[in-house]
C-alpha positions in Angstrom: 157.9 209.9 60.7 160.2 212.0 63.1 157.3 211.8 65.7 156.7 208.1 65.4 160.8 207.3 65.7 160.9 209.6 68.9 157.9 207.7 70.4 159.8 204.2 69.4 163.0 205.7 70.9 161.3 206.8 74.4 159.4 203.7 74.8 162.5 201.3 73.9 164.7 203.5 76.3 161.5 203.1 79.2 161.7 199.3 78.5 165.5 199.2 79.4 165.2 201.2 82.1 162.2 198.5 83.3 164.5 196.0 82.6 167.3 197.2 84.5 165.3 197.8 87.3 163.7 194.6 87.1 167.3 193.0 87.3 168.5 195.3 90.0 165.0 194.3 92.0 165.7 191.0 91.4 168.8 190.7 92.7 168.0 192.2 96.1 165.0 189.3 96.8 166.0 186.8 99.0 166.3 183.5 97.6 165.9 179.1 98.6 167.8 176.5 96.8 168.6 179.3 94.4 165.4 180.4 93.3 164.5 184.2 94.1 161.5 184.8 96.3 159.9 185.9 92.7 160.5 182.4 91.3 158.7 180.6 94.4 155.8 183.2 94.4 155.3 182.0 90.8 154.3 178.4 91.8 151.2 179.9 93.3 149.5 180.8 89.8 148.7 178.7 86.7 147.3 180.1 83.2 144.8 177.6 80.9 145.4 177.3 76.6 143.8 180.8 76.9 146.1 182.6 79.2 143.4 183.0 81.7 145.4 182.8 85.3 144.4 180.3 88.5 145.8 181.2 92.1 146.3 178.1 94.3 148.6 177.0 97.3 151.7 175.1 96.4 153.3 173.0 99.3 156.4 174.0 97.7 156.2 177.3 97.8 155.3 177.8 100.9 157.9 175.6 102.5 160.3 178.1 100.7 158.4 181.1 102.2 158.6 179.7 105.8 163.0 178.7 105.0 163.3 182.7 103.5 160.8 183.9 107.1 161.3 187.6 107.7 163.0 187.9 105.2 160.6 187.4 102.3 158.7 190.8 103.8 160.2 193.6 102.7 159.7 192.0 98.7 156.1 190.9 100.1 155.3 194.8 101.1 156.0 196.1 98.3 154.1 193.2 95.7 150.6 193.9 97.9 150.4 197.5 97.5 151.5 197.0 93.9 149.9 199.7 91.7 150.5 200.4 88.4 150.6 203.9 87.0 148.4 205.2 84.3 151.5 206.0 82.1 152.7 202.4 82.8 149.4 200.8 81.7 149.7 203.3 78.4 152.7 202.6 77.7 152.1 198.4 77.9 149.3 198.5 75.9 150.9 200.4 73.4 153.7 198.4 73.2 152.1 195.1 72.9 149.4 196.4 70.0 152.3 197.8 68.5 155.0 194.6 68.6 157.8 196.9 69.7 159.3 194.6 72.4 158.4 191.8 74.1 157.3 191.9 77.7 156.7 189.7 80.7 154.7 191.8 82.7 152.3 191.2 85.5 149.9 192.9 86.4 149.3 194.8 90.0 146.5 192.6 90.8 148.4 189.3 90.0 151.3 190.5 92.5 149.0 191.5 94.8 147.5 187.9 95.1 150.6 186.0 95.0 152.1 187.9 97.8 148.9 187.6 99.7 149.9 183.3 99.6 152.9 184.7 100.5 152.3 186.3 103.7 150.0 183.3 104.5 152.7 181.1 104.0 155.0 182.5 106.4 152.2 182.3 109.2 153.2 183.7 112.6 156.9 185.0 110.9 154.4 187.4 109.3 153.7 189.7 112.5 156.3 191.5 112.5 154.4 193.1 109.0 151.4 193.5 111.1 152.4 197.4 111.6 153.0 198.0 107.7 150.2 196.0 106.6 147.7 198.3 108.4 149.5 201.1 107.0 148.7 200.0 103.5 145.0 199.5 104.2 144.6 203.2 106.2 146.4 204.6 102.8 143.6 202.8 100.8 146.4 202.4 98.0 143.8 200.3 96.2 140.8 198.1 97.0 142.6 194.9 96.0 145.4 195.6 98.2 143.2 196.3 101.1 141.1 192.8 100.3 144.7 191.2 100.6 145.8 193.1 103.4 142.5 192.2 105.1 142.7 188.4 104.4 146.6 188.3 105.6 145.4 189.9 109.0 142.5 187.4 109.2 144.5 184.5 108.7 147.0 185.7 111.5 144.1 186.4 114.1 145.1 187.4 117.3 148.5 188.2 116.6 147.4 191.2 113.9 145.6 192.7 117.1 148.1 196.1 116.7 145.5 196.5 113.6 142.3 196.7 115.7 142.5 200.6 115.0 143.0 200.6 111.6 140.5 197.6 110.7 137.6 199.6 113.7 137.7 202.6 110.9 137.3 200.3 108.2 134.2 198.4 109.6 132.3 202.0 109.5 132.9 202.2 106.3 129.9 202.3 103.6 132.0 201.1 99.9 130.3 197.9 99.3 131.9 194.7 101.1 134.9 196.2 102.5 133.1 196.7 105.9 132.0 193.4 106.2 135.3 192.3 105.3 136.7 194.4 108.1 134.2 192.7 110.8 135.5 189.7 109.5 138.7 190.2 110.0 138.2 191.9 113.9 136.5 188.6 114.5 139.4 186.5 113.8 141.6 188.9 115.6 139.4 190.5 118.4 135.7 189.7 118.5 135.3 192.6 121.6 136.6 194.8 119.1 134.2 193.7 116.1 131.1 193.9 118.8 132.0 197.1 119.8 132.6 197.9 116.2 129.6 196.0 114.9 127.0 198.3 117.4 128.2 201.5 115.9 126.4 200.6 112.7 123.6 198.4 114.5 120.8 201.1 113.1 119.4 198.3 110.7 118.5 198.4 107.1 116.8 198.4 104.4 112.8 200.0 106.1 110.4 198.2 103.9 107.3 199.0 105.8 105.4 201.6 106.4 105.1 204.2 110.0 103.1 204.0 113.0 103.2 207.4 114.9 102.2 208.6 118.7 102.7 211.8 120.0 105.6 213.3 117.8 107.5 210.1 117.5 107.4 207.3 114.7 107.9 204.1 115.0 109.2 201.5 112.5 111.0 198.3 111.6 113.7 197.2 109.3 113.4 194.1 107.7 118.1 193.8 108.2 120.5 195.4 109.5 121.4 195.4 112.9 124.7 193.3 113.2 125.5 189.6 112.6 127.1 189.0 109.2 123.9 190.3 107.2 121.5 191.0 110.5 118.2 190.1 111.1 116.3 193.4 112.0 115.2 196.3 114.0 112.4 197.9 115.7 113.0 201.8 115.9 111.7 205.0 116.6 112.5 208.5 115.5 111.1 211.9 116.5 108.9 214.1 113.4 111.9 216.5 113.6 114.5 213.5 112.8 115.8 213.8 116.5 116.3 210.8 118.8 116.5 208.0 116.4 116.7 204.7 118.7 116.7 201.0 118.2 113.7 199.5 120.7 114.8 195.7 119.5 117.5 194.3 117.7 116.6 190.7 116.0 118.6 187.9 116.5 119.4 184.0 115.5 121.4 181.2 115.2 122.8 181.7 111.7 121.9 177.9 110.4 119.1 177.4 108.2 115.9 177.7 109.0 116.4 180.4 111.3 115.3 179.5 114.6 115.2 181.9 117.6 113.0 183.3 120.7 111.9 186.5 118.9 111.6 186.0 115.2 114.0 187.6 112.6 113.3 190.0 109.2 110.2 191.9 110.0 109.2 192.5 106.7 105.8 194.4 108.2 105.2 197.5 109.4 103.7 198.2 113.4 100.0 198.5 114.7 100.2 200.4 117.9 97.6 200.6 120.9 98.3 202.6 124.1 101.8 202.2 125.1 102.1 198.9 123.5 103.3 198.4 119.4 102.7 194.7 117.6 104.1 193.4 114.8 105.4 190.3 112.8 108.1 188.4 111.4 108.6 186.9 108.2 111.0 183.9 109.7 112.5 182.6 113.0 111.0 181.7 116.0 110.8 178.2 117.3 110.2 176.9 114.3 111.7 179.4 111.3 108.3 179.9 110.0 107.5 184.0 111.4 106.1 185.2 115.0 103.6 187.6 116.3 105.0 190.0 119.0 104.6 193.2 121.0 107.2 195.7 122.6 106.6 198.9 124.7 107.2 202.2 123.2 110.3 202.7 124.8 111.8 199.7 123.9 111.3 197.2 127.0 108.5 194.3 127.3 109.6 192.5 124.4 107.3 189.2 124.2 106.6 187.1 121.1 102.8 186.4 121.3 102.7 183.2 119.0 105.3 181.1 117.0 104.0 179.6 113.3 104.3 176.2 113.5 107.1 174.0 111.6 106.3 173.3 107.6 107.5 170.2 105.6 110.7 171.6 103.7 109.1 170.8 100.0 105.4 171.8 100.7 104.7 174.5 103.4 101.3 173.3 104.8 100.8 173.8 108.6 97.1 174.6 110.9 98.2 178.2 111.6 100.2 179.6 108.8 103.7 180.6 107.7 105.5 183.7 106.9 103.5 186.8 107.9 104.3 189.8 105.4 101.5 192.0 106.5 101.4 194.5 109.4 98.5 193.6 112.0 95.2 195.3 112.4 94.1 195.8 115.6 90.7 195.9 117.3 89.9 196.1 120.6 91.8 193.7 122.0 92.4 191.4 119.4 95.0 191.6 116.3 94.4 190.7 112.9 96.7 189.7 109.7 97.7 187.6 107.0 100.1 184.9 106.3 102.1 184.7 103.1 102.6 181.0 103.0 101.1 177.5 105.4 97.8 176.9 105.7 97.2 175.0 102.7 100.8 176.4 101.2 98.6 179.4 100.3 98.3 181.2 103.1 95.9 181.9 105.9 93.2 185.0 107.6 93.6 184.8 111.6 93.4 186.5 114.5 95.1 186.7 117.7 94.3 188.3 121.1 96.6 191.1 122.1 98.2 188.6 125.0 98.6 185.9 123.0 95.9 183.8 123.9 93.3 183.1 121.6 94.9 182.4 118.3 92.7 180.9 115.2 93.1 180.7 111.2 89.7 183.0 109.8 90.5 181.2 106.6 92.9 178.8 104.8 93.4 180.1 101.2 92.7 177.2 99.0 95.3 175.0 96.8 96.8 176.5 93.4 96.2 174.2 90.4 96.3 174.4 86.9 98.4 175.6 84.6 97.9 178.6 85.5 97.6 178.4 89.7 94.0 180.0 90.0 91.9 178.8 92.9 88.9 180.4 93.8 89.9 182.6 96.9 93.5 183.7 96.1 97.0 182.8 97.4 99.9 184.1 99.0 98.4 187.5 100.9 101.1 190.2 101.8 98.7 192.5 102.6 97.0 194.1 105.8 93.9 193.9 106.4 91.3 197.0 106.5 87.9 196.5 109.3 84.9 198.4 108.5 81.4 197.2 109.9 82.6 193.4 111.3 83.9 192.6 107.7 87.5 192.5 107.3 88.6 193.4 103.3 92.4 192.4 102.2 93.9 191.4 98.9 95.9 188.2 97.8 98.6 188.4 95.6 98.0 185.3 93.5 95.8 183.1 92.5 91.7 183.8 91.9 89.9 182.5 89.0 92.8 183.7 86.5 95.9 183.5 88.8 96.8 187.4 89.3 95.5 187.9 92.7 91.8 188.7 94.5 90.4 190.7 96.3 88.4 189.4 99.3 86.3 189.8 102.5 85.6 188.0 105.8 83.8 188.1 108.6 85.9 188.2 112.0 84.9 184.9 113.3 85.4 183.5 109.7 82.6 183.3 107.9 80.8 185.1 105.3 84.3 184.9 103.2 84.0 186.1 99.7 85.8 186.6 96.3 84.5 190.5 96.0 87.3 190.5 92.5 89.5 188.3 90.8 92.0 189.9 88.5 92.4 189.1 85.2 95.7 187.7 83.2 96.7 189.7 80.2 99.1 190.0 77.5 103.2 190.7 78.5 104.3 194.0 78.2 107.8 193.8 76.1 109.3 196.4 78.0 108.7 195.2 81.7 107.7 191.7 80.9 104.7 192.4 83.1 100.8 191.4 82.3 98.7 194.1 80.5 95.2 194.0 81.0 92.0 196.3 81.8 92.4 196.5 85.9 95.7 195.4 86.8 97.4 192.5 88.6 99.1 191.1 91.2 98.2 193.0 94.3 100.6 193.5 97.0 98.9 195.4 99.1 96.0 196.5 101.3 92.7 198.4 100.5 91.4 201.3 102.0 87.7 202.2 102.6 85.5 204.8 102.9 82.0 204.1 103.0 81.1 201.3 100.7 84.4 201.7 98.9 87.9 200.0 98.4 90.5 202.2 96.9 93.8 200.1 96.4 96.3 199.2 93.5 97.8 196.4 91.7 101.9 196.0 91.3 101.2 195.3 87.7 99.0 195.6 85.2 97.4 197.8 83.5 97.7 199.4 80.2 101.2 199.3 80.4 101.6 196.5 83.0 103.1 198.6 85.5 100.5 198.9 87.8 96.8 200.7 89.1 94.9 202.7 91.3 91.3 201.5 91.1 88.3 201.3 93.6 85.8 198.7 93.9 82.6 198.9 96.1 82.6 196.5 99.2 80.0 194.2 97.4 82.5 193.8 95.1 80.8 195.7 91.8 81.7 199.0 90.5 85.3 198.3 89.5 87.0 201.1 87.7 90.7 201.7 87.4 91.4 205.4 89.0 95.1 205.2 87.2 97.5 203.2 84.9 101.2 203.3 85.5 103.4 203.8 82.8 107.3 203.7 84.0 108.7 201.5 81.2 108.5 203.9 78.5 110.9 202.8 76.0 111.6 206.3 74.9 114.7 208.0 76.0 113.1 210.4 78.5 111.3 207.9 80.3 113.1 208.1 83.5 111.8 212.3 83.4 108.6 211.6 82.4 107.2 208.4 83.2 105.2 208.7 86.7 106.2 205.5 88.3 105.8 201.3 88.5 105.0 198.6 91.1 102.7 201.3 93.1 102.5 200.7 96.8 99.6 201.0 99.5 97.7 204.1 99.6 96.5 206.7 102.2 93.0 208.6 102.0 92.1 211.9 103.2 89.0 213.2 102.1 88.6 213.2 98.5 92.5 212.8 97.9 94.5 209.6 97.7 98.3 209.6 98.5 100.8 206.6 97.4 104.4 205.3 96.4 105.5 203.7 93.4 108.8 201.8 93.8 109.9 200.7 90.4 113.1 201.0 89.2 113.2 202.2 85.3 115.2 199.6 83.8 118.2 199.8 85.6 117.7 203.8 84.5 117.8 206.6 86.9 114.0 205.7 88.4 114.3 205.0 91.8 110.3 205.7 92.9 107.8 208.1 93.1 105.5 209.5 95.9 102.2 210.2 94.0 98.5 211.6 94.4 95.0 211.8 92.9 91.2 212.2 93.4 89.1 209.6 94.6 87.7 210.1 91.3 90.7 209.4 89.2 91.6 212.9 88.3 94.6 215.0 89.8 96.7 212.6 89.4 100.4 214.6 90.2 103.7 213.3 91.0 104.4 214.9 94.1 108.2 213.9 94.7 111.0 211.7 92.2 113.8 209.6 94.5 117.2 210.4 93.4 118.9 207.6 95.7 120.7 209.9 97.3 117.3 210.4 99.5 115.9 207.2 99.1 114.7 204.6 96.5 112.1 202.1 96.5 109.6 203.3 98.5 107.3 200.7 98.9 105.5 201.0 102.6 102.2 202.6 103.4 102.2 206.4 104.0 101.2 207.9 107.0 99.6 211.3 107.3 100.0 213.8 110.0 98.6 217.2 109.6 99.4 218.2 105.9 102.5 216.3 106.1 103.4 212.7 104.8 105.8 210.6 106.3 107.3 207.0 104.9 110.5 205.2 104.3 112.5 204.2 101.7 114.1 200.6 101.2 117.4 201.6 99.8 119.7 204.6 99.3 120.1 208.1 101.1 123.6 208.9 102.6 124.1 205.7 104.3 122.9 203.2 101.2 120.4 201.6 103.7 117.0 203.2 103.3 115.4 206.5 104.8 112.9 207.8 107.3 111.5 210.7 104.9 108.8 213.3 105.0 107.3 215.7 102.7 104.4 217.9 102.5 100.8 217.0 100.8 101.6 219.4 98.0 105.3 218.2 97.5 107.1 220.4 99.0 109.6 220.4 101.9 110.8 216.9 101.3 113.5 215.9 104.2 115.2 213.2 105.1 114.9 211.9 108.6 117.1 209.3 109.2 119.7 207.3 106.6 120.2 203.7 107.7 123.7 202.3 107.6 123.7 199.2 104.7 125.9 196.5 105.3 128.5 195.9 102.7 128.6 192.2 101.6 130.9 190.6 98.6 130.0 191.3 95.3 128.4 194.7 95.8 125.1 193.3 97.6 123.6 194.8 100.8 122.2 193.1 103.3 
C-alpha cells in the first residue's frame, strides 16, 4: 500500500511540475489577437468521433503565423525536434490506464507536424531558421523531425541553400526514403547540388541478370538505379577481384508514362558479348516505350540502340515486332537472337536481329491465350534466352501450352520447323506457397541448357511442393524426368535452415554437374536464396551457399563459370540494400562479395 501511495505521490507531483511548466512555456509564446502561438498552431489539426487526428492548412492560422514572423521561431524550433522521453511516455500511459489525472497531452509527432504548417506559414520570414533547421536534421533527433525539417527547407527552396551541406550528407544516406527525400529537397533548393549529389550514388540497382565476362572483367546491367527519382539503369563492369567497378551507360527518360527515350530504360536482361562489342535489351523506353535492342563497347563508348519495338494499343499489346524483351540475346555470327515478353500477338514473339541493326524479323509470333485457363498451343509470355545447338534454337515460355503453365519449344533460325517439344501440366495449389503442384513443375522463367541431345532447365514452380524443378528433356522433346523438387515452404518451424530453396533460376553445366540459384523468399522468414548443385543425373544435389541479406538476396540471374569459380548477382541486399556482384567457389567455399549497389530509398520503405 505504502509503495502504491509513493508511486501516486511522485506521479501527481511530476504532473504539477508538467503543468507548471506548461504554464510558464505558455506564457513566453508570442501571441495574435490574444491567442498564443499554441492556440493558432491548433487550428491546423482536427480529430473524428474516434479521436483519430487530420492535419490541414487553415487560412487563419497562417495569417497569424505571418503577423507573429520571426517571432513564432524560437516556439517553432523547439515543437519540430519534439521528443518525448521514455520516462515521459511511461509515466502517460500509466497515468491514463490508471485515472489518476487528467491530461491534455500531445504527442511529439503531433507537434512536430503542426509546427511544420508553421514554418510553412511564415514563408521567406522562415530563413532566418534555415541555420537551426539543418542542425536538427544533422543531430538526427528523430526521423519525423528530419521529414519536417526536410519539407520546411523544400518549401523555402533557394533561400534554405546554407543547408546544401547538411541535406549532400543526407542524400548518401541508405535508411529507406530519407535520401530521396534529401534529393528532393536539393532540387528545390540547388539542383547543381542534387546532381552532384545524385552521381555519388549513380552505381544503379537492384542486378537481376546474370554476367558476361572477358579477360578478367565482368560485365552487367542493373535493371534501376542510376539517378532520377527511382532511375532507369546501368550497364557496368567490375574486375574478378572486385576492383574497378564502372558504370559504361547510365539509362535515361522523360519521366511521363510510357517511357519514351533514345536508348531504352530498365534492362531487365543480362549481356551477350562478341569481340570488343556487348548487346543487350530493354524492357521499356525507346521511341515508343515498348523495349530496345542495343550494343556498347567494353569500355563504355559506342552506345547505339540497334532497333526500337514498335508502339502497342494501351489495352491489348499487339504489334509486328514485339514488346518488352526480358531475355538476354544469343549471338551467332553476326546475328542476335531473343525473345519478347509481350506484342506479337500480345503473347510474345522469336526474332532475330543482325548485329548492326539491319536485318530485323519475328521467327515466330506466340499464339493468342483463350480459355479459361489461357492455353494455346505454343506458349506465351517468354522471359527466357534462347540456347543454339545444330541450327535449332530451344527456349521456354512462361505461360500458356496446352494447360496454361508454360512450354517448352524449338525453332529453326529462319523460323520454321517451330515445335511444342513440352507443355507443362496444371496441378493442385500448394497451401503454403499458393503455387501449383504437379509431377514436372510449372511456369518456366528461364532458359535451357544443352548438351548433346539434352535440355536441362527448371520451372519457378511446381513440383511436389510447388516450389519449383530441375528436370531434362531430350531435344525431341521425350524423356522428361524431373532431376529435383524444391521444397522452401515447409511449414515447420525450421524451414528457413533446412529447406533448400524456391523459384529456382537458370542453370550452368559443366561436365556432369549442374549449378543454379533459387531466389525465394521463405514466407517473409529469414530465406533470402540459395546457390545450389547436382548431377546431370539428379543425384548430388547440395546447397552450396544460403543468402543472409547482408551479402545478397534473391538471386535470380544465370551463373557464370570461370575456372572452379562461380560468379552472379544478387537483386537485393548486401551493405548497400541494392543487390551484389558475388562469387564463390564450385564446392562452396570462399564466397565474396564483389560489389554492393547503392538502393534508392523511396517513401514507404520501397526501393527503387
Amino acid at each position: 500500500m505504502r509503495k502504491h501511495r509513493g508511486i501516486f505521490i511522485a506521479a501527481l507531483l511530476a504532473a504539477v511540475l508538467g503543468r507548471l511548466a506548461w504554464v510558464v512555456m505558455r506564457q513566453t509564446e508570442p501571441s495574435y489577437q490574444g491567442v498564443p502561438l499554441g492556440g493558432w498552431l491548433a487550428r491546423y489539426v482536427t480529430r473524428d468521433a474516434s479521436g483519430i487526428p487530420t492535419f490541414a492548412s487553415d487560412a487563419r492560422a497562417d495569417e497569424a503565423m505571418r503577423q507573429m514572423g520571426a517571432a513564432a521561431i524560437p516556439t517553432l524550433l523547439r515543437l519540430i525536434q519534439a521528443q518525448d522521453t521514455p520516462w515521459q511516455v511511461k509515466f502517460l500511459e500509466l497515468a491514463q490506464k490508471q485515472h489518476l489525472i487528467r491530461i491534455n497531452h500531445a504527442p511529439d509527432s503531433q507537434k512536430i507536424i503542426l509546427a511544420e504548417y508553421g514554418f510553412r506559414a511564415l514563408g521567406g520570414q522562415a530563413k532566418e531558421a534555415v541555420p537551426a533547421l539543418a542542425g536538427i536534421f544533422d543531430r538526427n533527433v528523430s526521423r519525423a523531425s528530419q521529414d519536417a525539417v526536410l519539407g520546411v527547407l523544400r518549401a523555402l527552396g533557394p533561400a534554405a541553400r546554407s543547408a546544401v551541406p547538411s541535406l549532400s550528407r543526407g542524400a548518401t544516406n541508405v535508411a529507406a526514403g530519407l535520401a530521396f527525400e534529401c534529393l528532393q529537397a536539393l532540387r528545390a533548393i540547388d539542383p547543381e547540388a542534387a546532381e552532384r549529389s545524385d552521381l555519388a550514388r549513380r552505381d544503379g540497382c537492384h542486378p537481376n541478370a546474370g554476367l558476361v565476362l572477358s579477360g578478367n572483367t565482368l560485365y552487367g546491367t542493373t535493371a534501376g538505379g542510376a539517378g532520377g527519382f527511382w532511375g532507369y539503369g546501368t550497364i557496368f563492369r567490375v574486375n574478378m577481384d572486385g576492383s574497378g567497378f564502372a558504370v559504361l551507360h547510365r539509362f535515361t527518360a522523360n519521366g511521363a508514362f510510357p517511357l519514351t527515350n533514345q536508348d531504352g530504360v530498365f534492362p531487365q536482361a543480362g549481356l551477350a558479348l562478341a569481340g570488343g562489342t556487348l548487346y543487350g535489351t530493354t524492357a521499356e523506353g525507346g521511341s515508343a516505350g515498348t523495349g530496345t535492342v542495343f550494343k556498347v563497347n567494353t569500355d563504355g563508348s559506342g552506345f547505339a540502340v540497334l532497333h526500337s519495338f514498335s508502339g502497342t494499343d494501351t489495352n491489348q499489346p499487339v504489334n509486328r515486332d514485339g514488346a518488352r524483351p526480358m531475355a538476354a540475346l544469343t549471338i551467332s555470327g553476326n546475328m542476335l537472337y531473343g525473345t519478347t515478353e509481350r506484342g506479337g500477338n500480345n503473347e510474345g514473339v522469336v526474332f532475330k536481329i543482325n548485329t548492326d541493326g539491319t536485318g530485323f524479323a519475328a521467327l515466330h509470333q506466340f499464339g493468342q491465350l483463350t480459355g479459361r485457363d489461357l492455353t494455346n498451343i505454343d506458349g506465351a509470355f517468354s522471359r527466357a534466352k534462347l540456347v543454339l545447338a545444330d541450327g535449332m534454337l530451344y527456349g521456354t515460355a512462361w505461360a500458356g501450352g496446352s494447360e496454361g503453365p508454360g512450354t517448352v519449344f524449338k525453332v529453326d533460325t529462319n523460323g520454321g520447323g517451330f515445335a511444342t517439344l513440352r507443355s507443362f501440366s496444371r496441378g493442385t495449389k500448394n497451401n503454403q506457397s499458393g503455387h501449383d503442384r504437379n509431377a514436372e513443375g510449372a511456369w518456366p522463367e528461364t532458359g535451357v541448357v544443352v548438351s548433346g541431345s539434352v535440355l536441362y532447365g527448371t520451372a519457378a514452380h511446381g513440383g511436389s511442393a510447388g516450389d519449383g524443378t530441375v528436370f531434362r528433356v531430350n531435344t525431341d522433346g521425350g524423356g522428361l524426368a524431373v532431376l529435383h523438387s524444391f521444397q522452401a515452404h515447409d511449414p515447420g518451424p525450421s524451414a528457413a535452415a533446412t529447406g533448400d530453396g524456391g523459384h529456382p533460376g537458370g542453370l550452368v553445366l559443366s561436365g556432369n554437374m549442374l549449378y543454379g540459384t533459387t531466389s525465394d523468399i521463405l514466407n517473409f522468414r529469414p530465406f533470402h536464396g540459395t546457390l545450389f548443385r547436382l548431377n546431370t543425373d539428379g543425384s548430388g544435389f547440395t546447397t552450396l551457399h544460403r543468402f543472409d541479406f547482408n551479402d545478397g538476396a534473391s538471386p535470380g540471374g544465370d551463373l557464370l563459370l570461370s575456372d572452379d569459380t562461380l560468379y552472379g548477382t544478387a537483386s537485393f541486399g548486401g551493405g548497400s540494400l541494392g543487390g551484389t556482384v558475388f562469387k564463390v567457389k564450385t564446392d562452396g567455399s570462399g564466397f565474396t562479395v564483389l560489389h554492393s549497389f547503392t538502393a534508392f530509398g523511396l517513401p514507404g520503405g520501397l526501393t527503387d
